[in-house]
N, C-alpha and C positions, 0 to 999 in steps of 0.2 A: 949316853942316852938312856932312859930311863922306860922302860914296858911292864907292863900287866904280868901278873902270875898267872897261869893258862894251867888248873887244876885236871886232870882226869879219875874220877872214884869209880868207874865202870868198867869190867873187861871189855864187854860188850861196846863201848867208846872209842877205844884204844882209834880205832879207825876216822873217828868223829872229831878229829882236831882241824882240818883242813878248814883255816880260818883263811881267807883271801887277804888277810893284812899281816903286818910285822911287827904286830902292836903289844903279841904276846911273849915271854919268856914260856919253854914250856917243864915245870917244875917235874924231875925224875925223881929225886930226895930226899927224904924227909931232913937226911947229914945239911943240906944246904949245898950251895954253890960250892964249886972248889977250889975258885979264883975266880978274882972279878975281873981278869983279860977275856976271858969266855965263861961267864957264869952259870948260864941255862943255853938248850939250844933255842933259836928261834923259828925252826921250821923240821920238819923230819923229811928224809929220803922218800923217795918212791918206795911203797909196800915197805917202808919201814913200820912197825910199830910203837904207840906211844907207851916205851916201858917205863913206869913210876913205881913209888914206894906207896901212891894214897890209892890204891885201887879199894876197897872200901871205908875208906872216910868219911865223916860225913862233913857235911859242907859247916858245921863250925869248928871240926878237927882244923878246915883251909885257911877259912878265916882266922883263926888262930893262929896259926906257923903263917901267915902274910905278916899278921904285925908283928909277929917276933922278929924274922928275914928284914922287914921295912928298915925298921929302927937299927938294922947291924949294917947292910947295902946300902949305899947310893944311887942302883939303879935299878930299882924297885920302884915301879909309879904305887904311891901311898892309896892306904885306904879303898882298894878297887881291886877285885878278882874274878876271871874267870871260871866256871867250871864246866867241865864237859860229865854228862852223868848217862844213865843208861838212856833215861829221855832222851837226849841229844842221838842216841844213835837210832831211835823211831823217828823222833822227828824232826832232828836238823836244827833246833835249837841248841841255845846255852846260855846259862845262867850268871847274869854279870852282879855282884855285888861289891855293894858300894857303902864303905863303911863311913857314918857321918859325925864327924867331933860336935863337941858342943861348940858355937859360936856361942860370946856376949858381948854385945848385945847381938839379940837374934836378927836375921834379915825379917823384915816386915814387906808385904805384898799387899796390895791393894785388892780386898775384895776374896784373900784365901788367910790372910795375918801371917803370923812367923811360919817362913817355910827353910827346912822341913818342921814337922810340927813337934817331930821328937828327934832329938839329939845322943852320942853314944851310943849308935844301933848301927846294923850293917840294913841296906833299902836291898830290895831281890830284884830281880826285871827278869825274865827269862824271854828271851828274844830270838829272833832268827839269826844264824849263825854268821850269815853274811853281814849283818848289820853291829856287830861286833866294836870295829871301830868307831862308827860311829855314835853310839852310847857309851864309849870311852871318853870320845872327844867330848861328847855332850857334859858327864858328869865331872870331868874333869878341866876341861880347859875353856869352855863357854861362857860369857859371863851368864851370874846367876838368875840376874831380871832376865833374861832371854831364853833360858831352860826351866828354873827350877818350877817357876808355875805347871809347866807339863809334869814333869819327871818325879816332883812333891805333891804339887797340891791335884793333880788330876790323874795320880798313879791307879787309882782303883778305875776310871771312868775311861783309862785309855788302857787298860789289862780285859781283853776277851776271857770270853766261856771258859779258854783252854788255858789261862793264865800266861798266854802272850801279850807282851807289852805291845803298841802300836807305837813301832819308833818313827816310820811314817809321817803319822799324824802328832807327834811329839816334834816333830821337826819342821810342820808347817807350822805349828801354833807357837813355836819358840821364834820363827821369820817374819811371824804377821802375816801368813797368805791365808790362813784361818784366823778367824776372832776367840778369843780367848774366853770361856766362858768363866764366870765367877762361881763360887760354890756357897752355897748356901751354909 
C-alpha cells in the first residue's frame, strides 16, 4: 500500500505529527528506507519523538528527495507530501504539497479553461492537520471534474487571511451542495 511522505523541518514540531490517519509514512532519513518490508514508520509511540534527518530543511530540500524516494519505492504515493513545520506546532496546521506533471492535452473546465493552469510545479494548501487525509484523497484519488475546479481554479478564493485552505468548502463545492462559481 502506498502513503504520503510525512516531512518534519521544526524541532519545535517534533510533537506536531499526530495526524488521526495512516495516510502518512513518517520520513527519519535523508539514507532512505532500509527495506521495503517496514520502510518508514507510520505512527510514533506515546511521547515518542519525531526524530529526522530534515529538521531544517526547507520545503524544496522535501520535495526534492520525494521525487527522488518515488521514482526508487513503490510505496511512496507520487507527487504529494506532507510537512510539519514550526507553524504547525502554533497552529495545528500542515502543509500538503502536491506536485503537478504536465498533462497533454490539458483538462479543460468550463468557465476557469485548463486546470491547473500551470503544470511541473509543486500547488501548497496549508490546511488543518486533521483534514490531512482528506486533501490527500481529494488530490489524489477524486476524479478531477469533481475537485480540481476547487483545489485549482479557486485556490486563492478558498485560502483565508492566514493562508488556510478551506477544505470544507472545497469539499462541498466538489459534491455540488454548493454551486460552483466561475472565475472571471
Amino acid at each position: 500500500m502506498t502513503r504520503t511522505l510525512l516531512f518534519c523541518v521544526a524541532e519545535e514540531a517534533k510533537g506536531a505529527t499526530g495526524i488521526p490517519s495512516r495516510i502518512f509514512w513518517l520520513v527519519e532519513s535523508r539514507a532512505g528506507p532500509s527495506n521495503n518490508d517496514h520502510p518508514f514508520k507510520l505512527e510514533l509511540k506515546e511521547n515518542e519523538a519525531f526524530e529526522t534527518d530534515f529538521i531544517g530543511a526547507s520545503q524544496q530540500d522535501c520535495q526534492q528527495w520525494a521525487i527522488e524516494q518515488q521514482n526508487r519505492y513503490k510505496f511512496i504515493e507520487q507527487n504529494i507530501i506532507g510537512i510539519v513545520d514550526a507553524r504547525s506546532a502554533k497552529d495545528g496546521t500542515i502543509l500538503m504539497s502536491h506536485f503537478f506533471e504536465k498533462i497533454d492535452p490539458p483538462f479543460e473546465f468550463e468557465g476557469y479553461g485548463p486546470l491547473p493552469e500551470e503544470n511541473d510545479i509543486w500547488y501548497d494548501y496549508r490546511i488543518p492537520r486533521e483534514r490531512a487525509a482528506d486533501v490527500n484523497s481529494a488530490l489524489m484519488f477524486v476524479a478531477p471534474d469533481c475537485t480540481w475546479p476547487a483545489y485549482f481554479g479557486l485556490k486563492e478564493q478558498l485560502t483565508d487571511e492566514h493562508g488556510v485552505f478551506d477544505v470544507a468548502r472545497a469539499e462541498r463545492l466538489a459534491i455540488r451542495e454548493e454551486a460552483v462559481p466561475k472565475v472571471d
